[in-house]
C-alpha positions, 0 to 999 in steps of 0.5 A: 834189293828187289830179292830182299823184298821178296824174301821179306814179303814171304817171311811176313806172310808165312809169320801172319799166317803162322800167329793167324793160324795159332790164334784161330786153332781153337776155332778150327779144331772142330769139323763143324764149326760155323762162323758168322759176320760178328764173330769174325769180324771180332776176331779180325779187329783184335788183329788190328794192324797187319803189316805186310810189306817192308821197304828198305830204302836210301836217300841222300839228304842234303841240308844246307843254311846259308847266310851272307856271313857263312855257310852250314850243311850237312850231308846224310845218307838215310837208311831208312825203313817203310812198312805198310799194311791195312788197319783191320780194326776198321772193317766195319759190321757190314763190309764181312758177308758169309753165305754157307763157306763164302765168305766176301770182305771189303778191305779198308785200303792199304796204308803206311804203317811206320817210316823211320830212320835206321840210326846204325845204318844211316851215316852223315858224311860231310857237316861243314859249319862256316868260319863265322857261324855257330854249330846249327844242332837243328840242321841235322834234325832237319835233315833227318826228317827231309829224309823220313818224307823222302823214304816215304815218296820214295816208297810209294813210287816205287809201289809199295802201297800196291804190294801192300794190298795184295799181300794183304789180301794173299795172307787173308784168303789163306787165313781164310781158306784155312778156317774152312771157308771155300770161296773168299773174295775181296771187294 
C-alpha cells in the first residue's frame, strides 16, 4: 500500500507540475519576465484546489439494530478513497512577497479535499435480517456513511494531512523555480 501511495504522490506532483507549467508557458516564454504579488497570486487562485495526495483505505463497518423482537446487521467492507490538498483560492493579497527572484508564500494549511466510498470495490459480506423484522434499507446507509468517517480518521492518523503539506509545498517550489524565481520559502 505504502508503494502505491508513492507511486500516486509522484503522478500527482508530475500532473501538477505538468498542467502548472502549460498554464504559465506564455508567462514563461519570455527571459525577462517580472512578476508581482497581485499577478501571481491571480494566477495561483485560478488553480484553485490542488489535490496532492491519494489514500486508498479499507475498513470494516459493522452496522447492527436490535430490538427485543430480532435483529438486523449488516457487515461491509469499504473500500475507500481520501484525498487532500490546500485551497489555494484562499491566499490572500498579503500572504505572497517577491523581492528580485525571491519569492515567500504563507500557505493556507492543508486540508481533506474529497472522501468516498468506492462502490466497485466495496463488498457488503453478511446482511442478516431477524425472523420478526422488516428489511432495514437504511441500515446499509448507515453503514456506508459510519465508514466515510471511518476512512477519514483513518486517513489522518495514518498522516495524510502531513503528506499533504509537503507535497504541496514540493510541487509549488517547482513551479516556482520554474517561472524563474531562485529563492522560494514557505511560511
Amino acid at each position: 500500500m505504502l508503494n502505491r501511495l508513492a507511486i500516486i504522490g509522484v503522478l500527482a506532483v508530475f500532473l501538477f507540475g505538468a498542467a502548472a507549467g502549460f498554464f504559465f508557458t506564455r508567462a514563461s516564454k519570455s527571459s525577462s519576465v517580472t512578476y508581482n504579488d497581485t499577478l501571481l497570486l491571480k494566477e495561483i487562485q485560478t488553480l484553485s484546489q490542488l489535490v496532492t495526495v491519494k489514500y486508498v483505505v479499507e475498513n470494516v463497518v459493522v452496522a447492527e439494530d436490535s430490538k427485543w423482537y430480532g435483529d438486523n446487521r449488516v457487515l461491509l467492507v469499504a473500500h475507500g478513497i481520501v484525498k487532500a490538498g490546500i485551497n489555494l483560492e484562499r491566499i490572500k493579497p498579503g500572504d505572497i512577497t517577491i523581492t528580485g527572484k525571491k519569492l515567500t508564500m504563507k500557505l493556507p494549511g492543508a486540508g481533506l479535499t474529497d472522501v468516498y466510498i468506492d462502490e466497485h470495490r466495496t463488498q457488503i459480506l453478511e446482511r442478516t435480517t431477524g425472523l420478526m423484522r422488516a428489511f432495514d434499507k437504511d441500515l446499509e446507509q448507515n453503514a456506508r456513511k459510519d465508514a466515510i468517517q471511518k476512512l477519514s480518521r483513518a486517513a489522518y492518523e495514518n498522516g495524510i494531512i502531513k503528506d499533504a503539506d509537503d507535497r504541496a509545498k514540493t510541487s509549488l517550489r517547482a513551479l516556482f523555480y520554474q517561472l524563474g524565481f531562485e529563492e522560494v520559502t514557505f511560511l
